[in-house]
Phi, psi and omega in degrees: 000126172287143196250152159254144162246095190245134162291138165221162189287139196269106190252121178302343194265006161259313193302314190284351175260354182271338137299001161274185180271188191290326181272005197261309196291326178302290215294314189315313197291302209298332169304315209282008194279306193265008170267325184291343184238000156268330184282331178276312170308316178309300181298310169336292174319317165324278189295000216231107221278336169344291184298328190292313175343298218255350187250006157256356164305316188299343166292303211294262291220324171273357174289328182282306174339293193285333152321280169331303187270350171283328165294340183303297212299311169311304171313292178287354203258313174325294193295313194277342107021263173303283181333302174284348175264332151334289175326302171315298181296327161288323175275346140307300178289294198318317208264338165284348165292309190305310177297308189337260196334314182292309171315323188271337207255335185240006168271338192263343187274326159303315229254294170318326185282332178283339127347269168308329173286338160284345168299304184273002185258328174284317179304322187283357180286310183315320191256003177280310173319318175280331167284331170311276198320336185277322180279007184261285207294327185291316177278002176275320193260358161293319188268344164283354172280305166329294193295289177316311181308319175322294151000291177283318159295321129356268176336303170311298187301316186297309178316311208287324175300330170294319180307311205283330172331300190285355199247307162315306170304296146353266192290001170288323198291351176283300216289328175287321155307325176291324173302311192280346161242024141284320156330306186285102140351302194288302184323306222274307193316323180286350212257289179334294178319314186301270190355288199295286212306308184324309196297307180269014121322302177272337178288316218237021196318311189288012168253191170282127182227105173261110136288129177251024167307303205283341209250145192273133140089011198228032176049199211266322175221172157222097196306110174236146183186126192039066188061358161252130160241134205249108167272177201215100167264121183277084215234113169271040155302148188270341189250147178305142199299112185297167168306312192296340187297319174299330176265327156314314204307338209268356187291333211271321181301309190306327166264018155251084204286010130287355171271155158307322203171194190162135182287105174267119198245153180201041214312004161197048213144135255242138169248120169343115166061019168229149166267153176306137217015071164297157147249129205211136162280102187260099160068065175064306195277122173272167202204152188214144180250143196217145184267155174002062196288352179306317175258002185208063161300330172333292200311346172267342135345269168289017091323306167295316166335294173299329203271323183318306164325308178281338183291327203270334199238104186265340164283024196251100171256142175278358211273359216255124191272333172289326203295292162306303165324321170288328179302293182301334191261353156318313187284319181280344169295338187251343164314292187284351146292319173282332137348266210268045127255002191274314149351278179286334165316319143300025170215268199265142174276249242309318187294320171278352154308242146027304190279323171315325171295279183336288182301336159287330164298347197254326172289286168321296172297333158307307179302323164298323165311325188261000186043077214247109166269160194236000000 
């Protein structure tokens, strides 16, 4: 925008126009330009009475102007008015036919359901009754099916009772005959003894069998064969042999300086905290623990082997941790093979041929490991 450099009177209404902006300053000239010239036309019409005439007709025709439309106005205010309330009164009548109707439309409809729920509240009574009565009889021919079968197991329980009575009388009278020569200690000790000399009488015919019952501290027999001597402690227990029978045993080996080695024999039950063929050194000497040697004599057999074995080839050390380990992994393999022959005797010969063939081989492969002469 092009500037001018013009002087004006130093005004305060100039001071205040010459801080506004240019466009602020544009509009202030062109208002007071066009106030100024309607203010001037005015005063002319002041003076001039034509013009005083014509503008008060022109008031007169706009007074009427405005008259007109305020009745106009008026007018229209009346019909709309009147209008809403016409409106009002039908929509007031339309909405009580409407409750009417919906009222009348959901009472008969009220009316059908309430029918209807008696109906089906009479049918299900009808079918509660007939099931009551079908769960009555079933459970009337349940219990008479109950009451009989009891009847017959009731029946049955006497027979059984009877049977087992006669079969109980029986065995009290074996078991009183058994009670009365289990009483004496001794009677039960000599029958273990008689047994274990027999078994080892036939296993060993070419040893020596000294019985040493009567005698202390010198087990039950004492077994020599080819210069090895053996004690052989004998236990007819129905329960397993306790520790203290284990600590005599290993005391009598240890205070006999002629035995080799020795047996805890235990002929119809397990000896307490040992396996079946433990193996063991009491004092230098080996020893060995053997289960139900009573149905498996073999097994006092093959225990005098081993130890006759280890005794005779003295460059066999135990103190060697493979020599026992191996010695050890040996052992539950000839445990579950002499199992099942024990098994198998009361079925298959052949089968106990066979496992008896096994175990000696497995005995035979011991010896060879250790290279052991026999």
């Amino acid at each position: 925008m092009n500037r001018l450099d013009i002087s004006v009177p130093n005004l305060p209404i100039i001071l205040e126009w010459i801080q506004k902006s240019d466009t602020e300053k544009v509009k202030w000239i062109k208002l007071g330009k066009a106030m100024y010239t309607r203010g001037k036309d005015e005063i002319i019409g002041f003076n001039n009475e034509e013009y005083q005439i014509n503008l008060e007709n022109h008031k007169k025709r706009y007074d009427e102007k405005i008259n007109k439309l305020n009745n106009s106005i008026k007018t229209e205010r009346d019909i709309r008015e009147d209008l809403i309330k016409n409106h009002n009164l039908k929509l007031n009548s339309l909405q009580n036919q409407i409750e009417k109707q919906t009222k009348i439309h959901y009472e008969k409809k009220l009316s059908f359901l309430e029918a209807s729920v008696l109906k089906k509240n009479s049918i299900i009574n009808q079918k509660d009754d007939k099931l009551n009565s079908i769960m009555s009889n079933q459970y009337q021919e349940m219990q008479n099916k109950l009451d009989k079968k009891e009847a017959m197991w009731l029946d049955r329980l006497r027979e059984k009772e009877a049977h087992y009575e006669k079969r109980l009388d029986a065995e009290r009278k074996r078991t009183e005959k058994q009670l009365l020569r289990e009483e004496n200690s001794t009677l039960i000790g000599i029958d273990g003894e008689n047994l274990c000399e027999q078994q080892l009488n036939l296993l060993c015919p070419t040893a020596s069998v000294e019985c040493t019952t009567g005698k202390p501290h010198r087990g039950d027999f004492v077994l020599e064969l080819d210069d090895t001597i053996l004690m052989i402690e004998n236990k007819n227990y129905t329960k397993n042999v306790p520790k203290i029978e284990i600590t005599k045993f290993y005391d009598d080996i240890k205070n006999n300086s002629d035995f080799h080695g020795g047996i805890l024999c235990s002929q119809k039950s397990g000896i307490c905290a040992k396996q079946d063929y433990a193996f063991e050194i009491i004092d230098t000497k080996p020893v060995m623990m053997l289960y139900n040697t009573a149905k498996s004599p073999e097994k006092i057999k093959l225990a005098i082997d081993l130890l006759k074995a280890y005794i005779k080839n003295e460059s066999i050390s135990l103190d060697n941790k493979e020599t026992l380990d191996l010695l050890k992994s040996f052992s539950p393999t000839l445990r579950k093979s002499y199992t099942r022959i024990d098994k198998l005797i009361n079925t298959f010969s052949k089968g106990i041929k066979s496992e008896v063939l096994k175990t000696q081989a497995i005995t035979n492969e011991i010896f060879s490991t250790l290279k052991i002469k026999r």
